[in-house]
C-alpha positions as a printed NumPy array, in Angstrom:
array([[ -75.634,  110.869,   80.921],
       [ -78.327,  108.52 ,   82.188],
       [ -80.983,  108.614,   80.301],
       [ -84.405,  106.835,   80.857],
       [ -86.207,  105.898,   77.215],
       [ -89.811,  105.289,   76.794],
       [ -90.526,  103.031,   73.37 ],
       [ -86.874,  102.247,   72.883],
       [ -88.157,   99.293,   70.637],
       [ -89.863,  101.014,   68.244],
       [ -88.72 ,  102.569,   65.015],
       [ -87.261,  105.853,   66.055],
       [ -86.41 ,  104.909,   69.669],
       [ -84.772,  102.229,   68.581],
       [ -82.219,  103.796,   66.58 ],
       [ -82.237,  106.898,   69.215],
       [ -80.791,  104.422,   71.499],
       [ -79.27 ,  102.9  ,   69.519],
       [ -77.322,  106.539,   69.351],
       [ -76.737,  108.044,   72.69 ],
       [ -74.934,  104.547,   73.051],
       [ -72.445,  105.123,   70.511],
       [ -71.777,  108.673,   72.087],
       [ -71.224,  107.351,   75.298],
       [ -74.749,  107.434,   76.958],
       [ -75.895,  104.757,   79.541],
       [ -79.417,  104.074,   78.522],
       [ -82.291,  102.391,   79.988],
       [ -85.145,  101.554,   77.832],
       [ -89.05 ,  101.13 ,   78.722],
       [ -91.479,   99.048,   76.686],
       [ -94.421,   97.269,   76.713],
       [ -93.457,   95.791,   73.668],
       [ -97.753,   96.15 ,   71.88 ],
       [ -95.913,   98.286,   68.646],
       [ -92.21 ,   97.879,   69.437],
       [ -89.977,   94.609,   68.771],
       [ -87.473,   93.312,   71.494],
       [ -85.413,   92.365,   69.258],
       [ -84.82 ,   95.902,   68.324],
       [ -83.466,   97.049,   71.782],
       [ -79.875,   97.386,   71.604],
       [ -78.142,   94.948,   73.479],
       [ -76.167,   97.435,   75.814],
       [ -79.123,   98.669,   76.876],
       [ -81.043,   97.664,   80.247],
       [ -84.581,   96.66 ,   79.497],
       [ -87.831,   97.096,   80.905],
       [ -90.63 ,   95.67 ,   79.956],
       [ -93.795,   97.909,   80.866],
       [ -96.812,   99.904,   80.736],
       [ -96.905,  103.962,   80.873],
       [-100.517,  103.536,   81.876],
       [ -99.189,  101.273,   84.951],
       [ -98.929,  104.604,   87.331],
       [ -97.132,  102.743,   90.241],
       [ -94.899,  100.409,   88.492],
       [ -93.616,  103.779,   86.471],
       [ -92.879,  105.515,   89.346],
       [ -90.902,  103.233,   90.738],
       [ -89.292,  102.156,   87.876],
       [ -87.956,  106.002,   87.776],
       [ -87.006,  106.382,   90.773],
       [ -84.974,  103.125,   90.712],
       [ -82.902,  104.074,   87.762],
       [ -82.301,  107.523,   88.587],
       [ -81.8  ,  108.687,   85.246],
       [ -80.574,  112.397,   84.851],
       [ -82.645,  112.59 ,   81.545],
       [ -85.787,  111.185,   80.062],
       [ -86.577,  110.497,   76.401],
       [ -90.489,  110.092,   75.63 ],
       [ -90.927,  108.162,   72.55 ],
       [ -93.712,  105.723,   73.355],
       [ -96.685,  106.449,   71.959],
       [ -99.891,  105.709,   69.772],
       [ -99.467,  106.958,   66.055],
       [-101.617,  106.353,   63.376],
       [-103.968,  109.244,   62.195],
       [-106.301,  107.551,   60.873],
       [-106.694,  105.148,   63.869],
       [-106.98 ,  108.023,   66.006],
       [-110.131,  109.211,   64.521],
       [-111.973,  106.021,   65.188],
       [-110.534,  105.725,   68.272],
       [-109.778,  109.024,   70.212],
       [-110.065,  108.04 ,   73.687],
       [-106.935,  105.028,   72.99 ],
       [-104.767,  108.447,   72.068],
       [-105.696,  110.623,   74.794],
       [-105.511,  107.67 ,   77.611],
       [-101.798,  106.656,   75.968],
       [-100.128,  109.712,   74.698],
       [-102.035,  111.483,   77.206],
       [-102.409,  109.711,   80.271],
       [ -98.933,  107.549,   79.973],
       [ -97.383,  110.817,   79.322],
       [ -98.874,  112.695,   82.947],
       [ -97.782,  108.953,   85.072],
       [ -94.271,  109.651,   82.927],
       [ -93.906,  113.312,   84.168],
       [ -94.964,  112.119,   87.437],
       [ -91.942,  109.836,   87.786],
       [ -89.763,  112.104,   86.487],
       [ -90.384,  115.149,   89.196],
       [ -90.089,  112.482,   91.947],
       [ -87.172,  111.425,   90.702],
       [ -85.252,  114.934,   90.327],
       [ -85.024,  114.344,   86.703],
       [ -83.137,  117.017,   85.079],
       [ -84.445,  117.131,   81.407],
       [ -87.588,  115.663,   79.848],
       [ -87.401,  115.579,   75.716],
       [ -90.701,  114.969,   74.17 ],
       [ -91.001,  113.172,   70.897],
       [ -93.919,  115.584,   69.631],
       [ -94.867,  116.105,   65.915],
       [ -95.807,  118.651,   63.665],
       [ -99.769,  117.357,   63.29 ],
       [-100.024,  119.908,   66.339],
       [ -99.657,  122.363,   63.388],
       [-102.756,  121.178,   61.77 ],
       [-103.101,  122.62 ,   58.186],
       [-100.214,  124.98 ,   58.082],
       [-101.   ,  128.695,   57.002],
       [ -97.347,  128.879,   55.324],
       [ -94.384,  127.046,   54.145],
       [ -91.883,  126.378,   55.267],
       [ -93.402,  125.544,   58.603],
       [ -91.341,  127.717,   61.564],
       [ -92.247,  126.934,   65.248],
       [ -94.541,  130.328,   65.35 ],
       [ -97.169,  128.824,   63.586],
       [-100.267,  128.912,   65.548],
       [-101.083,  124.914,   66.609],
       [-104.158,  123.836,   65.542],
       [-104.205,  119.53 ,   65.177],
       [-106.865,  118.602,   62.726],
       [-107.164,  114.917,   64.526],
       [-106.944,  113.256,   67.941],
       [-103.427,  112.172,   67.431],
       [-101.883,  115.714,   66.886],
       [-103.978,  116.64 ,   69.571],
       [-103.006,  114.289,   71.769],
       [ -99.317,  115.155,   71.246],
       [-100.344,  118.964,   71.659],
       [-101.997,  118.21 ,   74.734],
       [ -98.927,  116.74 ,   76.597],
       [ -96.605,  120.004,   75.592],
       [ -98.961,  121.941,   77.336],
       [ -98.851,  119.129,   80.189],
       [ -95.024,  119.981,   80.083],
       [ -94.963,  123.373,   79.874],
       [ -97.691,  123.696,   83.588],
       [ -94.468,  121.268,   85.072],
       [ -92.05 ,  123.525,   83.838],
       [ -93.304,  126.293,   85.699],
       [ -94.83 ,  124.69 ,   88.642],
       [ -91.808,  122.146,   89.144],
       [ -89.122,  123.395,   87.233],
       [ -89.221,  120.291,   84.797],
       [ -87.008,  121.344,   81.99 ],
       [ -88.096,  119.783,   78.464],
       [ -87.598,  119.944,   74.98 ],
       [ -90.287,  119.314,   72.795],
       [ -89.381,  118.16 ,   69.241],
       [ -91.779,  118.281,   66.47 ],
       [ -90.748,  115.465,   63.746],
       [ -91.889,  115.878,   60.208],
       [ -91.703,  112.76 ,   58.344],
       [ -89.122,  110.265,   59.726],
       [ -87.388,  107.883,   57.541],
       [ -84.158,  105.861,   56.919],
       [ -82.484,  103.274,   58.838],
       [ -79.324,  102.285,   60.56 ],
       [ -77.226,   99.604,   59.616],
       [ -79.121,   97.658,   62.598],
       [ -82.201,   98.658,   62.919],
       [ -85.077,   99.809,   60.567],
       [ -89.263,  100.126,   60.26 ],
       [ -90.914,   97.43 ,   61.145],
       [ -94.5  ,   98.376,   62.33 ],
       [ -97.536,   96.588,   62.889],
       [ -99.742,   98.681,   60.382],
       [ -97.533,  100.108,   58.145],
       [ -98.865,  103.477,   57.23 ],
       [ -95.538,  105.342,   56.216],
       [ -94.773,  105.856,   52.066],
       [ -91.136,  104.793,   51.774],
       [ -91.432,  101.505,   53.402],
       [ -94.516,  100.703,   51.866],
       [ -93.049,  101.511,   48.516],
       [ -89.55 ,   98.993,   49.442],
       [ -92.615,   96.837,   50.198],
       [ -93.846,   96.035,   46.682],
       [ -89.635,   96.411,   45.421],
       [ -89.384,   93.244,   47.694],
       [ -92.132,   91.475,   46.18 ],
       [ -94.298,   91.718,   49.122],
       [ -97.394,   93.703,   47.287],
       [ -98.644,   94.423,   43.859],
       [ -98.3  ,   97.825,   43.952],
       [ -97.76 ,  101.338,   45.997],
       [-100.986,  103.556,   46.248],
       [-101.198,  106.913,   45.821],
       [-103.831,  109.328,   47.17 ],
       [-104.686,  112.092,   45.012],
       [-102.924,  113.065,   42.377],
       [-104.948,  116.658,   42.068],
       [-103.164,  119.012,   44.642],
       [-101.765,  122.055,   44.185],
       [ -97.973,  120.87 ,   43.629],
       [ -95.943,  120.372,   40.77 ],
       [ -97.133,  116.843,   39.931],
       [-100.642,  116.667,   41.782],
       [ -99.058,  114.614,   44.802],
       [ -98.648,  115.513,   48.33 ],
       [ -95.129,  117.271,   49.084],
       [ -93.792,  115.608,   52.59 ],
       [ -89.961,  116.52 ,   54.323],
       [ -88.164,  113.185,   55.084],
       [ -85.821,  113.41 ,   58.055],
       [ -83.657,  110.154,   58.465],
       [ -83.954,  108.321,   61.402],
       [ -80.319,  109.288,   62.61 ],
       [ -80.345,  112.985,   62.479],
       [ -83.556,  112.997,   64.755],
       [ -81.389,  110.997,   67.093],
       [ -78.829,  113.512,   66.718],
       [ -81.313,  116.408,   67.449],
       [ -82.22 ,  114.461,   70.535],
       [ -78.739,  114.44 ,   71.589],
       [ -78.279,  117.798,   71.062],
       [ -81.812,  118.415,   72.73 ],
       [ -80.495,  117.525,   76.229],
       [ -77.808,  120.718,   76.212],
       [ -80.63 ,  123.11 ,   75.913],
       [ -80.046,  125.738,   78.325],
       [ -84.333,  126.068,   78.744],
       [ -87.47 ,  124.282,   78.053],
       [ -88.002,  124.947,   73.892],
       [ -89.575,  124.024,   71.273],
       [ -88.086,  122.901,   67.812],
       [ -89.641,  121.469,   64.055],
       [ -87.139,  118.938,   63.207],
       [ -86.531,  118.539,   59.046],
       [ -84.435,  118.898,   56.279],
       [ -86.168,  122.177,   54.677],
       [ -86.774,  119.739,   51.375],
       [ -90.07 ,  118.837,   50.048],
       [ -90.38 ,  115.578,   47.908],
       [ -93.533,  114.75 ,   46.025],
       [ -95.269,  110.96 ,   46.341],
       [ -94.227,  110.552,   42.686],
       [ -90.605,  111.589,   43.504],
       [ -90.058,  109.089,   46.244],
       [ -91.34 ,  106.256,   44.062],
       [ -89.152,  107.451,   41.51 ],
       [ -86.087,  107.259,   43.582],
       [ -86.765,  103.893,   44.999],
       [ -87.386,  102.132,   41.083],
       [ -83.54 ,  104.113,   40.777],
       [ -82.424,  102.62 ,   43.805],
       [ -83.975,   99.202,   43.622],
       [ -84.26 ,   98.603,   40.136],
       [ -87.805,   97.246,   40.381],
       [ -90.871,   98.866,   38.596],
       [ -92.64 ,   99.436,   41.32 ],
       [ -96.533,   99.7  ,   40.177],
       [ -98.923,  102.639,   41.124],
       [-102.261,  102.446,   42.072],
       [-104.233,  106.135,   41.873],
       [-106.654,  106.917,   44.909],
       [-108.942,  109.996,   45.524],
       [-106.877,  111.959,   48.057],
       [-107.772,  111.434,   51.792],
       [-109.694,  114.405,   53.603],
       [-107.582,  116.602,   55.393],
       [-104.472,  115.249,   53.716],
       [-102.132,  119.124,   53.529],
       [-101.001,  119.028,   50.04 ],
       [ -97.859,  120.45 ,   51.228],
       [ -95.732,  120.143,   54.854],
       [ -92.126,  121.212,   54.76 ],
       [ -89.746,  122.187,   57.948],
       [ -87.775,  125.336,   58.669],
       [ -85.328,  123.6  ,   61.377],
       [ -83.482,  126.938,   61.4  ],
       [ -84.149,  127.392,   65.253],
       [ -82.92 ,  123.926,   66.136],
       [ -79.761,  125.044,   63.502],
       [ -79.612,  128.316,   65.607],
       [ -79.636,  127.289,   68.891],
       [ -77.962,  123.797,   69.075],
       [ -75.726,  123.654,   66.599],
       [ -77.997,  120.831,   64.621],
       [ -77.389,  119.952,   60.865],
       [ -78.796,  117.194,   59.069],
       [ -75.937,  114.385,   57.736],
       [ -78.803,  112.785,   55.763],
       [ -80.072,  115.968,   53.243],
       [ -80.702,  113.725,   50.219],
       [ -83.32 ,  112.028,   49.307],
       [ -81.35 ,  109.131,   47.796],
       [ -79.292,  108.435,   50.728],
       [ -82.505,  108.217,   53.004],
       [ -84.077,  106.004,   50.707],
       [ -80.901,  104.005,   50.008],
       [ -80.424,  103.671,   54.408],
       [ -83.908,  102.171,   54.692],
       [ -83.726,   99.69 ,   51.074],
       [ -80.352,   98.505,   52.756],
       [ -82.229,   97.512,   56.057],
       [ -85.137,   96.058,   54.529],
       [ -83.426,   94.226,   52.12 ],
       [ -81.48 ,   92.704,   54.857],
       [ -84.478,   91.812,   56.962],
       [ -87.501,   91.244,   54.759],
       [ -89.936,   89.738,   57.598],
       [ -88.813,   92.646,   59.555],
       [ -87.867,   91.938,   63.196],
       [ -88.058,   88.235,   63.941],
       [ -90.203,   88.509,   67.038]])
């Protein structure tokens, strides 16, 4: 297929692309290039440099490639940053998204899959998290997200827009190309590989008093591959759905830093912090709908091997992305 992909030069579209082009996909990506890295686009990709916000040049941009598919991973994604800042969230993920599902109904775009998340779930009333939970985002960001599935779901039954929407846990890993590089780094594992490289002092570690086995928040890692698989998969669904995307593992704070000082064979210093205010102690996936319904397994189920993926990459490229 032809497939149209918003923030292909970020962390996870990057290696998405980097994916449908190995199975035989001809993909266009779409950046403006404020959180993504050019030199992360995959060179048999077309690129296009510009702005979701930018209503015109997105429709035409659309309608020019004629993609039979769209994949919407550009967006706005730190938590925190969303609570000091709501109205950047809601005029990106929201407002980029509408001009986005604008140019894809003009275009007679077939399928729409939505990088969503599972903040929409808020604080989750059980584990492991199944896509009946009621949605109830706790910030701006998972709002945000929330927000534009609804958006989808009025075009999918006023103009027949089919989409998928697929909620990530806690994405991780890297390909033998491409890897996390971000701006403001706000995810464990590579801030952990961080201080293994010699780049910090230590890793911090937000409360070390919740209800879990060790006192550290539980989180579901899902490597960066097996999303792109699920996107893959995504554009066979025979209807617009809904799926949680993780590995049905928890690992603790503590474990992951354990893992990488195996993996590394650095130290890897700990610095204890009060735990952050609305931090869930514990978020873990049941992907057994996406398993059900598309076929979808995860190739990367351990721990190790995720970690391993992403040491690999940053070893490789310590400065990250040279641009």
């Amino acid at each position: 297929m032809k497939i149209f992909l918003t923030g292909g030069a970020g962390y996870i579209g990057s290696i998405c692309a980097e994916y449908l082009l190995d199975h035989g996909h001809e993909v266009v990506v779409f950046d403006n290039l404020t959180e993504g890295h050019r030199s992360a686009v995959d060179p048999r990709a077309r690129f296009i440099e510009g702005d979701l916000n930018d209503r015109e040049t997105t429709l035409a941009v659309v309608r020019r490639a004629a993609p039979e598919a769209v994949m919407h991973f550009a967006a706005n994604a730190l938590v925190a940053e969303s609570m000091r800042d709501p109205s950047k969230y809601f005029r990106n993920n929201v407002g980029g998204g509408i001009n986005l599902a604008d140019a894809a109904v003009a275009a007679g775009v077939g399928v729409l899959i939505f990088s969503s998340t599972c903040a929409t779930y808020g604080v989750p009333e059980r584990m492991p998290m199944d896509e009946s939970l009621p949605q109830r985002p706790i910030n701006p960001y998972g709002e945000s997200k929330l927000m534009f599935e609804r958006v989808l779901d009025w075009y999918g039954r006023i103009h027949g827009l089919r989409h998928v929407n697929l909620r990530y846990f806690n994405a991780a890993g890297a390909s033998e190309k491409y890897g996390e590089h971000h701006r403001i780094e706000s995810h464990l594992i590579p801030n952990v590989l961080r201080v293994a490289l010699g780049q910090g002092p230590h890793v911090e570690i937000y409360g070390t008093d919740h209800p879990t086995p060790d006192g550290t928040c539980i989180r579901d890692f899902i490597h960066n591959i097996d999303l792109a698989q699920a996107h893959e998969r995504a554009l066979r669904a025979p209807a617009s759905a809904s799926f949680n995307i993780g590995t049905g593992s928890g690992y603790s704070v503590r474990q992951v830093i354990d893992v990488a000082r195996k993996i590394t064979g650095h130290p890897i210093p700990v610095v204890e912090k009060p735990a952050r205010p609305g931090d869930p102690p514990r978020l873990v996936a049941s992907a057994d709908k996406l398993a059900r319904e598309l076929g979808w397994r995860p190739k990367f189920d351990r721990l190790e091997d995720i970690v391993a993926s992403a040491w690999r990459w940053h070893s490789a490229h310590p400065d990250g992305y040279a641009d």
